[in-house]
C-alpha positions in Angstrom: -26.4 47.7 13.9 -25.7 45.6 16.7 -24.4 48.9 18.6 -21.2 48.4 15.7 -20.1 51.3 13.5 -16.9 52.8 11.1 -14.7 55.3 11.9 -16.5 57.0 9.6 -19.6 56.7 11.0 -17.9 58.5 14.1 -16.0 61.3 12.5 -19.5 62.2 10.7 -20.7 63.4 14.0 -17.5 65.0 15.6 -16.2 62.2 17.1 -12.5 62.4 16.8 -9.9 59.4 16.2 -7.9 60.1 19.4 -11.4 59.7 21.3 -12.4 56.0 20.0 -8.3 55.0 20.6 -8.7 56.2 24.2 -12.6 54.6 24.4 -10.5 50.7 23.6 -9.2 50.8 26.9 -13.0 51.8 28.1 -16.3 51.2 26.5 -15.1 49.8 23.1 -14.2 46.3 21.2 -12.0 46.8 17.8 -14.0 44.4 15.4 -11.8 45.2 12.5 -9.4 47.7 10.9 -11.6 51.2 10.9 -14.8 49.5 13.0 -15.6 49.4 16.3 -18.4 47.9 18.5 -19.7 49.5 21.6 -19.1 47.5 24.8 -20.7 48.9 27.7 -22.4 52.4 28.3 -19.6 54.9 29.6 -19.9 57.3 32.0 -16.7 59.2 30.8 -17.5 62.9 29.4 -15.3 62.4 26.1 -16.9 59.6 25.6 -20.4 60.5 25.7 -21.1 60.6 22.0 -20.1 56.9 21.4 -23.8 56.6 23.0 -25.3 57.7 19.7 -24.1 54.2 18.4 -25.9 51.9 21.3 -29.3 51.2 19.4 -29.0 47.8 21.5 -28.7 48.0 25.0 -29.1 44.9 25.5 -26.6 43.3 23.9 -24.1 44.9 26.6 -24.0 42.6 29.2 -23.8 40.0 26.7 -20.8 40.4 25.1 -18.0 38.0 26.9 -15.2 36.0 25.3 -13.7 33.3 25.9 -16.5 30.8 25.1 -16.3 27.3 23.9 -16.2 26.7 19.9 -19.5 24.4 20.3 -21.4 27.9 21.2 -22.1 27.1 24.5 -22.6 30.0 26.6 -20.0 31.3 29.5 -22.7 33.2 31.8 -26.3 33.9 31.8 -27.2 35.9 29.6 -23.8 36.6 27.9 -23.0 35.9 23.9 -20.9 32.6 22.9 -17.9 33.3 20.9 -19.8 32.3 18.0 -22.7 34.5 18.9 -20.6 37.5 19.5 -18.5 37.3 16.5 -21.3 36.8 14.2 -23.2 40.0 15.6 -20.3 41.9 14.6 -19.9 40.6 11.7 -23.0 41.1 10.4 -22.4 44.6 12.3 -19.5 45.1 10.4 -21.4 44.6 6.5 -24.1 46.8 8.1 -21.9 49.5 8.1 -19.1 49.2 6.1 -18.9 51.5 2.9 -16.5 49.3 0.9 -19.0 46.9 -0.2 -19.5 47.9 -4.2 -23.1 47.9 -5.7 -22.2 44.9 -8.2 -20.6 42.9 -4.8 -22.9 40.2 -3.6 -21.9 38.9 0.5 -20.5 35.2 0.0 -18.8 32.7 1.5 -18.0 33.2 5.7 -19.7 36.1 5.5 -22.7 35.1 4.1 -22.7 32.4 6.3 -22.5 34.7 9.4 -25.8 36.3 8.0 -27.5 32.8 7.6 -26.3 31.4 11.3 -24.2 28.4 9.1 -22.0 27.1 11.5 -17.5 28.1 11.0 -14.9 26.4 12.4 -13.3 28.4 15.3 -11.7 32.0 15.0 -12.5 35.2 14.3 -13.2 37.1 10.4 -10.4 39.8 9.6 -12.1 40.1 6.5 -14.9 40.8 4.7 -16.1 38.4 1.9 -18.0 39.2 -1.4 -18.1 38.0 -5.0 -18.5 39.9 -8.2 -18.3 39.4 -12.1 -16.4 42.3 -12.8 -13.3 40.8 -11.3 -11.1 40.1 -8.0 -9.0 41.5 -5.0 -7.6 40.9 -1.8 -7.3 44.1 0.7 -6.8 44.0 4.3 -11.1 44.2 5.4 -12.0 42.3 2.2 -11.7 39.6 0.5 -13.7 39.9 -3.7 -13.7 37.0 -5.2 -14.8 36.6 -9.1 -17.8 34.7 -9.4 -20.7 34.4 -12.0 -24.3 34.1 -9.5 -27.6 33.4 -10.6 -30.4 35.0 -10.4 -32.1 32.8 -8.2 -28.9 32.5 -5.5 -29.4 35.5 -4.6 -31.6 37.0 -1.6 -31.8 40.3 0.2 -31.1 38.7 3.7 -32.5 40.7 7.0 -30.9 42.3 8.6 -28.5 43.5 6.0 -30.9 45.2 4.0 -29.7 46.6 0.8 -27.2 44.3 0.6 -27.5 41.2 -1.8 -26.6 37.8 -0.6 -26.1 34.1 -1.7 -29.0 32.2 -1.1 -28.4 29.1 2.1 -27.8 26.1 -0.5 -25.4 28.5 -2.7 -23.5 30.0 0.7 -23.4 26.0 1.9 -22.0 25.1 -2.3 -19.8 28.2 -2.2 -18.3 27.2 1.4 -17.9 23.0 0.5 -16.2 24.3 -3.0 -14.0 27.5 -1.9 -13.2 26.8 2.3 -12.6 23.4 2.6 -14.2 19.9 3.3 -14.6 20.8 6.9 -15.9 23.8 7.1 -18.1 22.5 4.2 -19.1 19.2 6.1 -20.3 21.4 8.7 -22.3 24.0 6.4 -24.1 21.2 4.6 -25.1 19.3 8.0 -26.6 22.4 9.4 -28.8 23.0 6.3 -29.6 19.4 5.7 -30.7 19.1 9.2 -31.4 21.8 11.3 -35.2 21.6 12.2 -37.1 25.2 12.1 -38.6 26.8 15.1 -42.0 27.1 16.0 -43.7 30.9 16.5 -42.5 31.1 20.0 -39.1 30.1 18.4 -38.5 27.0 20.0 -36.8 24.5 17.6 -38.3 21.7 16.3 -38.0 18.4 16.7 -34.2 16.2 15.8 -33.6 14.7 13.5 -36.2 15.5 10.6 -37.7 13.2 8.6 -35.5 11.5 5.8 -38.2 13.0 3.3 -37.5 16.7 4.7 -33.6 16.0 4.4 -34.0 14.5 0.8 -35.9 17.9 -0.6 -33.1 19.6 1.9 -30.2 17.5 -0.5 -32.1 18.4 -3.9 -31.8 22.2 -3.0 -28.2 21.6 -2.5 -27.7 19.3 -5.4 -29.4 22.0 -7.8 -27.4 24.8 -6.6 -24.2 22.8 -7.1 -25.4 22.2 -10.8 -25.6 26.0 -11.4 -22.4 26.5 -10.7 -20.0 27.2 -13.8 -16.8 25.4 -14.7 -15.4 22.1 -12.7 -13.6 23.8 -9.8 -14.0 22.0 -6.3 -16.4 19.5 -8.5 -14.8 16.5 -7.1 -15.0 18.3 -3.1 -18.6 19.1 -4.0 -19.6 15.7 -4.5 -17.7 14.0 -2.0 -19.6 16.2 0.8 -23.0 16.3 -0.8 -22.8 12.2 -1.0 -21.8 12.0 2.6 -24.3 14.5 3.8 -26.8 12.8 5.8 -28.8 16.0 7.8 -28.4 13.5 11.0 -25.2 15.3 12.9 -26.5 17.4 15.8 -23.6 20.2 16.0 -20.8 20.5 14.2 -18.7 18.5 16.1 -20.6 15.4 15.3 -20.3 16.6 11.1 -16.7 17.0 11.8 -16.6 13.1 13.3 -18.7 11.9 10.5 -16.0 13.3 8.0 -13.5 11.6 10.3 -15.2 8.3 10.1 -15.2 8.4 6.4 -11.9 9.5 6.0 -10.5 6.5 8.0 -12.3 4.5 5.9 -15.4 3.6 8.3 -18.5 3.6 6.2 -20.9 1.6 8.5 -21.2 3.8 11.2 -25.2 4.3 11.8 -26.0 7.7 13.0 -28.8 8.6 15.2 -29.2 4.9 16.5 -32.1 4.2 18.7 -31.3 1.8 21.4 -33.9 -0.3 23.4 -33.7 -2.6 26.5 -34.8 -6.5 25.6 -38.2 -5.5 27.4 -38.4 -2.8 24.5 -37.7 0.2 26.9 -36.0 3.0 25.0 -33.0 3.8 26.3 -32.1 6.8 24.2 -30.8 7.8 20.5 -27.0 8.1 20.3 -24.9 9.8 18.0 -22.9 6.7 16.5 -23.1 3.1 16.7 -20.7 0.9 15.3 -22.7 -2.5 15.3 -20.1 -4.8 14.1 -18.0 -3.5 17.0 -20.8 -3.5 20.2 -19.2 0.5 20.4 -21.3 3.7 21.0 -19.3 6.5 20.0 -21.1 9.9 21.7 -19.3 13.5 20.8 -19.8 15.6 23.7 -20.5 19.2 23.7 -20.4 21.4 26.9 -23.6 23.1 26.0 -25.5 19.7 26.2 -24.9 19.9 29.8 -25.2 23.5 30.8 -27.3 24.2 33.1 -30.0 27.4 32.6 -29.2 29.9 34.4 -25.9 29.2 35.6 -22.4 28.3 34.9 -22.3 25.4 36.8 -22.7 21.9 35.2 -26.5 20.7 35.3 -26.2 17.9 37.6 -29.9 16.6 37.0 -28.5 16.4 33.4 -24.9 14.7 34.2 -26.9 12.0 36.4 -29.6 11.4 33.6 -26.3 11.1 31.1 -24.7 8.9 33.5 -27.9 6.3 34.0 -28.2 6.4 30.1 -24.4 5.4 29.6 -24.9 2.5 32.6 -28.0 1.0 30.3 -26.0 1.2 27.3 -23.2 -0.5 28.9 -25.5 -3.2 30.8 -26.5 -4.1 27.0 -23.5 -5.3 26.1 -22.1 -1.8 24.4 -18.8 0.1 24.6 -18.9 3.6 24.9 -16.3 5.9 23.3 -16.9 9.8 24.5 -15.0 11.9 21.7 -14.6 15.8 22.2 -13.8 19.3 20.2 -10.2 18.7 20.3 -10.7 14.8 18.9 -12.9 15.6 15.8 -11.0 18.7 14.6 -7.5 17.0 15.3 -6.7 14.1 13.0 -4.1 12.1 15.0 -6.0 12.4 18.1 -9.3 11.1 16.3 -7.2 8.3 15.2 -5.7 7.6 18.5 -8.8 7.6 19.8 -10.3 5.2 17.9 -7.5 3.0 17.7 -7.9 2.8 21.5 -11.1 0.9 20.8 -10.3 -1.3 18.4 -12.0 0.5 15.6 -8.5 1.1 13.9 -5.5 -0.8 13.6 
């Protein structure tokens, strides 16, 4: 799946070990310890069999790296570093035989299956949980976990494999992989719209009805959970959750906020000119200071079809920021490195005045 297989996989039909250490120089990616992914279509002789494992073509071209962590895409056409990792991921559960039949995916790696966002860097390992008990290998990480019934799904494209459900992945994440990874799980789910049938997303932010039913799902997975572990964690991210951060860098600033102890930041502001023009919806506004805090994310600004900035889209940005300005506003532009770094989101808003 996702042109990724085991070593396994490969011996099963006569493809020797010294062949797929000699193909990592060519036409193969190591995705973990024993699995491989197929890279580009080789023309070498020895390597001629690896072919048997490319049931996406496609994919090929795609794969790049170096991409930025807000999944913005290098080159047309090409995979982020999110987008590529995830495929392999998933890739790697496909075919992995280590996965017991009592083993449910969890965790990261249920949230690779369900597209929940991760903060930066790639999975050496494998994540499942079980209620006949735990281990840590190199490839996999079992935790011991009691699941209901109703937390678990059997998630395309992983087939036979059981997974936790969204909410319990987002509670499981929140509880066992910290605040921010959890901040950014629960945002996604609370308020990521759904695409249409030609799979075009809908429309941000959802209604405050939608993200309430969204919360409740949340909430009642959280209250199936057994024992108090993470409780306190759990509660603290499902009472900030709002469903209004548009990428994960903006969930990441909203746990910043809170943590500095700025609990009237108003998300999703609307602003309009005196005549009642709308000017546009920004990410933060900070009333009591006149400051319009945006977190910028390259793929906001990418251009289709090329790597190039979209300068119709930098000059629209740039008008937007002059009308905010010209009504009196300050504008703070935060990036990646500012929301994931502590000290430089203080600095940064210390520079403002929104600190002392």
């Amino acid at each position: 799946m996702y042109n990724v297989f085991s070593r396994a996989q490969a011996r099963a039909i006569g493809i020797e070990p010294a062949v797929l250490q000699s193909s990592l120089a060519c036409c193969l990616i190591r995705v973990a310890r024993g699995i491989y992914a197929v890279a580009a279509d080789c023309s070498h002789p020895a390597h001629a069999r690896l072919r048997y494992f490319l049931e996406d073509p496609a994919l090929l071209l795609a794969r790049s790296r170096g991409a930025a962590p807000d999944r913005a895409r290098p080159h047309p056409g090409t995979l982020s570093r999110w987008e590529r990792d995830r495929l392999d991921h998933v890739g790697w559960l496909a075919c992995t035989g280590r996965i017991a039949p009592g083993d449910i995916v969890s965790h990261r790696s249920a949230a690779m299956v369900h597209d929940l966002p991760l903060l930066p860097g790639r999975l050496t390992r494998l994540e499942v949980s079980s209620s006949h008990g735990r281990i840590t290998t190199p490839g996999l990480r079992r935790r011991e976990r009691v699941i209901a019934d109703e937390d678990i799904v059997e998630a395309h494209p992983i087939g036979s494999l059981r997974v936790t459900s969204r909410a319990r992945t987002v509670v499981d994440l929140i509880r066992d992989c910290g605040t921010e990874t959890g901040i950014m799980a629960a945002e996604c789910f609370l308020g990521r719209p759904g695409t249409d049938e030609h799979g075009r997303p809908g429309r941000f932010p959802l209604p405050a009805a939608v993200r309430q039913r969204r919360k409740a799902v949340l909430c009642d997975a959280a209250g199936r959970l057994p024992g108090c572990w993470g409780a306190a964690r759990l509660r603290r991210v499902l009472d900030l959750g709002t469903g209004l951060s548009e990428s994960p860098a903006e969930a990441l600033a909203l746990l910043g906020f809170h943590s500095v102890g700025i609990g009237d930041i108003i998300q999703q502001a609307e602003l309009y000119t005196d005549q009642g023009a709308f000017i546009g919806r920004v990410d933060f506004l900070l009333e009591r200071l006149g400051l319009v805090i945006e977190v910028d994310g390259e793929s906001k600004y990418r251009a289709s079809g090329t790597i190039l900035m979209d300068r119709r889209a930098l000059l629209r940005e740039k008008r937007r920021e002059n009308a905010i300005r010209a009504l009196g506003f300050r504008v703070l532009r935060l990036e990646w490195a500012d929301v994931i770094d502590p000290q430089r989101f203080v600095a940064a808003l210390r520079s403002v005045g929104a600190l002392r």
